[in-house]
C-alpha angles and dihedrals in degrees: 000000000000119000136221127218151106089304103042122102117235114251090230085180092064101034094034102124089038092055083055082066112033094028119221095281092054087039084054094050092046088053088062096047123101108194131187119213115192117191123061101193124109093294102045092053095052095049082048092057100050090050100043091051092045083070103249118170095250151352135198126197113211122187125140091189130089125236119269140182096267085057100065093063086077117011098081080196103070129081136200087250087057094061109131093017119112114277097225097043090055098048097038087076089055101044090053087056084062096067135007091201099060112054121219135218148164144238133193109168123081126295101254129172096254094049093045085061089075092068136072085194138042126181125186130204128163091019129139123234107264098046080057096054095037087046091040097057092049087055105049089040089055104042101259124141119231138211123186111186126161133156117203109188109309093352139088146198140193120173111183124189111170092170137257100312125027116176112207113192094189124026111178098021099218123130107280099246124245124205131186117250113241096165151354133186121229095231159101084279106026109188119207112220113202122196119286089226079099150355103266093218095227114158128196105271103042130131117225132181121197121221131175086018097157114216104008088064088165082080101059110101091349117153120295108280123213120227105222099175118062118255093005129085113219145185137139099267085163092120102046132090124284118273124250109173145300139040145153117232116191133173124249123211115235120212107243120212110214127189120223117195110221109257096254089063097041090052094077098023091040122180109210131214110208112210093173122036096192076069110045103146104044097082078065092050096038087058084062099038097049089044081056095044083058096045090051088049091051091049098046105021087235150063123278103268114262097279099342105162099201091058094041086053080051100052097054096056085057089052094060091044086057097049093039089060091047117104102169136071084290094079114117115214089216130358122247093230091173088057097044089042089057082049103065090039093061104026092095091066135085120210122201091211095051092048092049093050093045090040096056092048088040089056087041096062090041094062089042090052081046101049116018080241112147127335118310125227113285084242115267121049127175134187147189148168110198090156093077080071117096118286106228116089094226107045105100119171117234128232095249094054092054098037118126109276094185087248129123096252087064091116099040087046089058100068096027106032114230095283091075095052093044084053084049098054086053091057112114103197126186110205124202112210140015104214133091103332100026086064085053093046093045089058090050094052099050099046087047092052095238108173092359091134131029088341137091148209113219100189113180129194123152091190123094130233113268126183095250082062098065096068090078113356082079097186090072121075137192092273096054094066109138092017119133100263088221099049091047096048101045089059087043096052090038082063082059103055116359092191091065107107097215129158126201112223120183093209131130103224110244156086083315100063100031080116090065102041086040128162091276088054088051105050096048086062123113085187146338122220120197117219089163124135108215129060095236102063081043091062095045094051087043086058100048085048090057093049091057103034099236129150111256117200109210133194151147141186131208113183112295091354125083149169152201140183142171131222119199127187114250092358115062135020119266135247089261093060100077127034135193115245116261126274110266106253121220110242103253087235095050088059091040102049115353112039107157093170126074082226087064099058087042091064093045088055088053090046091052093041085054095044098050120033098029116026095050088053090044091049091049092053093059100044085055092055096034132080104217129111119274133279122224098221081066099062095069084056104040091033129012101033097035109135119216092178140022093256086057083063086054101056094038085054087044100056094042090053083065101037088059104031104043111002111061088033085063102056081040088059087045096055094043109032112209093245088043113137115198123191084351099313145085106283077211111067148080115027083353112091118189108236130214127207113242124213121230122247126185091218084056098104087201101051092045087052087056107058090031081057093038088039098052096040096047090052087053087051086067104027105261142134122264132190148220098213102128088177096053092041092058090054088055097056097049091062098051118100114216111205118243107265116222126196110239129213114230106044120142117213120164133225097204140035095231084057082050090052094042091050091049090055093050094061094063110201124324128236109243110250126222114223139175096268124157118262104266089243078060087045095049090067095063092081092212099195104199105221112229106217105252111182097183089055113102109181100041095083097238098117102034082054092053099041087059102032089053088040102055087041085058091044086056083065111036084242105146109250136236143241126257081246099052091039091048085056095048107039092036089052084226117182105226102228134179127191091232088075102041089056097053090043098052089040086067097040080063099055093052086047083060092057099047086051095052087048097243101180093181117122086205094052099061120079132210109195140195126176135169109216091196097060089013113235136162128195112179114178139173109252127258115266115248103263123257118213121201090284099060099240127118128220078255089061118112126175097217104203107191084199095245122113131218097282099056095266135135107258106235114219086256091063099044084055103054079040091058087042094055096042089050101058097045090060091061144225092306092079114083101189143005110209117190136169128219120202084227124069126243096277094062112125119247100241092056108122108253107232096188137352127187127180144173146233104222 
């Protein structure tokens, strides 16, 4: 077994998403971390999951109960046969199995002092209240830091004390920003002006450092300077020297000390964390309630019953007992008896969707008390979701529909009665995606019981398991590694709950498979969630969703943020009705010739990657299988650069090192001399860096990578052997001879790209050169191979060819480099993603799935959600309405035609389309199309009987 700790290195194949998040530093401080997790029920197991597979040093798991019945609704690791074994001792076999670097064990004795000192981290679940304060003020007093977490029915808790003093070095985790210097005033109160090309994004209170700042050098790599006025960045630079140009100002994070108070203080004295501002007193009214759930328990040695009305009459008696002793903040004016009696009708049950949500924010704060890394809980956050109950005011469950059956669904059956689980074993759900949070959906679903009837799961993925995937996408194992994601998750998720009816497909979702998820698929749909990871796939199924008027659950995560809407036929809008505003692009001139970013040379290395080593052979391909006269961007790679032998990929590397490096650094310098002024000013300043050329040297590690990169991929364009030999490359550099480059007059290169679309327009259409190309039967026997771009990869030279190329680039233009991590983010688009957040956000996309199932119809009773782990921050919302246009339809609305008319008879096709016609016109001139669909093709005779018509207002 691997081992974590202060001298292993970090697998960034495996945690590489999850590095995009924590960074090293946080990762190396997780390595060194034991924590104890107590509590193995469905909560605990899901808060053990998301740490283990964070990549902590340790966990132990700590239970001293046996699985039951009531067990199995929520801890996707036990199984019937493991009824009456210890919990801890059962599951610790299948969380190992998560992770090989963080070792796994179980206890089963009592939590004593001296035990607790092994541990930097101790998180509670199931616990009373008094193990929580003893254990609390152990705790507090020896430096651990503490995490009580618990979920009873529809509610949740998360209590968080990290001692006296916490020091977070990064609270918010985003980039710190950068901007470019346009002015500063030499004063008492010297102002930094930053270009207008965009709003730099500085806040008061933020820290900023100067660097490359020509003329009031003091500046350069002074102290970190607080900006203290909103939207300025001020300090006395009276006493410096006076500013020329330039500079770069960025912001520093500054680490943050923040002081807990131990649980047995904050329970009279609480801070609360809202996560739902419609909401904002029942935290209040929860820490009552929950003080009163562990007073009944004490009493009685059990929960209140499922909706039993005597002990929620109890409990709220309990509940005033507790606020009237209360002398501190805590104090509730009155009491919310509706809201605590709901609690104790629900508080026996235990709800897959709630743990998930509390376990992904418990984990969170784990790996926060482990690493410094963003702002911990404050300290008390509660949490509920009553509207999953049933709408109608008067429909109250019984006790006797929500008693104990000695099923796995007990715990379920308590909050909803069994109606509801005999409704969820009828849902047939196609799921769209098997990653990150399909995984997480596909739990849920199975300890729901989601389709474990009549109904069914179709899950489709066409992508296969790597091994970057297991650090969060927790069904698949090492040993599933190339396996199909569907296929596998359907038989992990089948070990959970054998009952649950799923099928693996291996489709992409689209206008290519509509012959598969036909009409008939579709319709026989109770609901569709989306687990997909680009925006694209996301609108296509939106708008399948919208045709056949079924719900669509919608979610993503990034990083620590993540989201998640419903969309609901006649009711809300859908996904498609607001967009996101488009990526920035980078200016096309800016990449050619004035790149001042990292990120700019990044996207000039993709671009040569692409233009190199895919879009030739491409080219190539097509002129082979096309009759058309030959173009003459196809003759250097069919002719002139074509390689017969590894050291012709040298000297073709070689030669385009200097073309790129030097050479056309140095026209550019002839056409822009570095001293150059242009309308009064320095051609050479602002967003504009003067390059230099660089010369090539064989003992320059960078400049070797990249030819040994350039050299290798473009042998495998044409089907050659490379090679590894550093030594032997080295000795075949030193005999190439690289010809003199010359400046040359007359050549056009252009500052903006509106000069560079003027100047295209200018050019009109060009005449199609002949050249001497090959016939395309001799063409056919190059064997040109296109290189698809594959960042994980790390032995196909696409990354180390995009780390040099972008870092010489950057050394051109005196821009800092980056890292083959952060250029492997940027250049790979990667979405830095964390298991935390997928958890929590799934968690919610369940308990929306248990609304649509119960029919809620309620506007008020759906939830969009957003939330921010790292802040952390929560933003529920009711959805938007679906959008009625002048004519009082929604985009829902459908005019259904039978086909018979009035008196009893079949409609022919000549009636239903003087019917469409009329209909048409009396729903007016708003209405840009009328779509609608015949079950007869277009040669059908007009006077065929119409068996069904259906068409749409769009």
């Amino acid at each position: 077994m691997a081992k974590n700790g202060n001298d292993a290195e970090i697998d960034e194949g495996l945690y590489s998403r999850q590095l995009y998040v924590l960074g090293h530093e946080a990762m190396k401080r997780m390595q060194i971390s034991n924590i104890l997790i107590s509590g193995l029920r469905g909560l605990g197991v899901e808060i053990a999951k998301n740490v283990i597979l964070g990549g902590v040093k340790s966990v132990t798991l700590h239970d001293q109960g046996v699985a039951e019945w009531k067990d199995l609704s929520s801890q996707f690791y036990l199984r019937e046969e493991d009824l009456g074994k210890n919990r801890a001792e059962v599951s610790q076999l299948r969380l190992a199995e998560l992770n090989s670097y963080v070792p796994v064990t179980s206890f089963t004795g009592a939590l004593t002092n001296e035990y607790l000192t092994k541990f930097q981290v101790v998180v509670l679940t199931n616990s009373s209240l008094d193990e929580q304060i003893r254990i609390g003020d152990f705790c507090h007093s020896n430096g651990i830091k503490l995490i009580v977490a618990d979920t009873r029915g529809l509610f949740g808790q998360l209590f968080c004390d990290f001692g006296e003093e916490m020091t977070m070095f990064d609270v918010n985790g985003e980039q710190p920003l950068s901007a470019m210097i346009s002015m500063i005033t030499k004063d008492s109160a010297g102002v930094v002006t930053c270009l207008d090309e965009a709003r730099h994004g500085f806040e008061s209170g933020d820290f900023v450092t100067f660097t490359e700042v020509q003329g009031m050098t003091e500046l350069n790599g002074c102290d970190p300077v607080e900006i203290k006025t909103l939207g300025e960045i001020i300090c006395d630079t009276s006493s410096f020297s006076d500013y020329v140009r330039g500079g770069i100002v960025t912001q520093v994070k500054m680490p943050k000390t923040v002081a807990f108070k131990s649980l047995s203080s904050s329970m009279a004295e609480p801070e609360f964390m809202v996560t739902d501002f419609a909401k904002f007193d029942r935290p209040g009214q929860l820490h009552m309630g929950f003080q009163a759930l562990h007073a009944f328990e004490k009493k009685h040695s059990r929960l209140p019953k499922p909706w039993s009305q005597s002990d929620a009459d109890e409990l709220v008696a309990l509940a005033e007992e507790v606020n009237a002793a209360q002398s501190g903040s805590a104090k509730q004016e009155q009491l919310d008896q509706a809201i605590i009696k709901k609690l104790s009708c629900v508080a026996a049950g235990d709800l897959a969707p709630i743990n998930a949500f509390i376990g992904g924010l418990a984990a969170q704060e784990a790996m926060k008390a482990c690493t410094g890394k963003f702002m911990p809980i404050m300290q008390w956050l509660y949490f509920d979701a009553v509207e999953c109950l049933p709408e109608a005011e008067d429909a109250v469950l019984t006790e006797e529909e929500c008693a104990p059956r000695n099923c796995r669904y007990d715990s379920q059956i308590a909050v909803f009665g069994s109606k509801l689980q005999e409704l969820l074993a009828k849902q047939r759900y196609f799921l769209v995606g098997a990653g990150a949070i399909g995984c997480e959906l596909l739990k849920n679903f199975a300890m729901m019981g989601l389709a474990s009837g009549e109904g069914e799961v179709i899950v489709t993925d066409m992508d296969t398991i790597e091994k970057s995937n297991l650090n969060r996408q927790f069904l698949f194992r090492p040993w599933d590694v190339t396996k199909m994601k569907s296929e596998t998750a359907a038989a992990a998720v089948k070990q959970m709950n054998p009952s649950i009816r799923i099928t693996g497909h291996q489709n992409r979702v689209g206008t290519d498979t509509e012959k598969v998820y036909d009409d008939d698929f579709f319709e026989s749909l109770d609901g569709v969630a989306n687990a997909l990871d680009n925006v694209d796939a996301r609108m296509y199924m939106d708008r399948r969703c919208v045709y056949y008027c079924k719900p669509l659950l919608e979610s993503g995560t990034l990083g620590t943020k993540g989201n998640v809407q419903v969309v609901i036929p006649f009711l809300t809008e859908s996904y498609s009705s607001s967009q996101d505003p488009p990526e920035k692009s980078i200016p096309i001139c800016t990449l050619k010739n004035f790149p001042n970013a990292i990120e700019h040379t990044l996207q000039w290395a993709r671009d040569e990657f692409e233009g190199l080593f895919k879009q030739p052979a491409e080219n190539a391909l097509q002129y082979m299988t096309l009759v058309s006269s030959p173009r003459t961007t196809l003759y250097k790679s069919l002719v002139t650069d074509k390689p017969r032998s590894w050291e012709d990929c040298v000297v073709w590397a070689r030669n385009h090192w200097q073309c790129q490096y030097n050479n056309n650094i140095r026209q550019l310098l002839h056409n822009f001399p570095p001293d150059q002024v242009s309308s009064g000013a320095p051609f050479w300043s602002g967003p504009k860096r003067c390059p230099h050329p660089l010369e090539f040297s064989t003992n320059n590690d960078l400049h070797m990578d990249y030819i040994m990169a350039a050299a290798n991929l473009f042998a495998q364009s044409y089907g050659l052997p490379g090679s590894t030999e550093r030594s032997a490359l080295t000795k075949l550099l030193q005999d190439i001879k690289v010809p003199e480059f010359v400046p040359k007059s007359g050549i056009k290169i252009h500052v903006s790209d509106q000069e560079l679309q003027n100047a295209n327009a200018s050019v009109g259409k060009r005449s199609e050169l002949k050249t001497l190309l090959p016939s395309t039967e001799a063409a056919s026997q190059f064997k040109l191979c296109p290189i698809d771009f594959e960042k994980d990869d790390e032995t196909n030279f696409h990354m180390d060819f995009i780390v040099a190329a972008s870092n010489l680039r950057a050394e051109n233009y005196d821009i800092p480099p980056a890292d083959r991590h952060k250029s492997k983010l940027i250049a790979g688009k990667i979405i830095p993603a964390i298991a935390t957040t997928t958890a929590a956000v799934v968690g919610l996309v369940c308990l929306e799935l248990l609304k649509i199932v119960q029919g809620h119809k309620k506007l008020e009773s759906f939830k969009n959600g957003f939330m921010n782990l790292a802040l952390p921050f929560f933003a529920f919302s009711e959805p938007i309405a679906a959008p009625k246009h002048k004519i009082d339809w929604t985009l829902w609305d459908r005019f259904e035609v039978k086909g018979i008319q009035p008196n009893g008879e079949e409609m022919t096709l000549r009636q239903f389309l003087d019917y469409f016609k009329v209909s048409k016109k009396k729903l007016g001139k708003h209405v840009k199309a009328l779509v609608f669909e015949l079950c007869c093709n277009d040669e059908t005779e007009e006077d065929v009987e119409v068996p069904y018509v259906r068409y749409t207002i769009r």
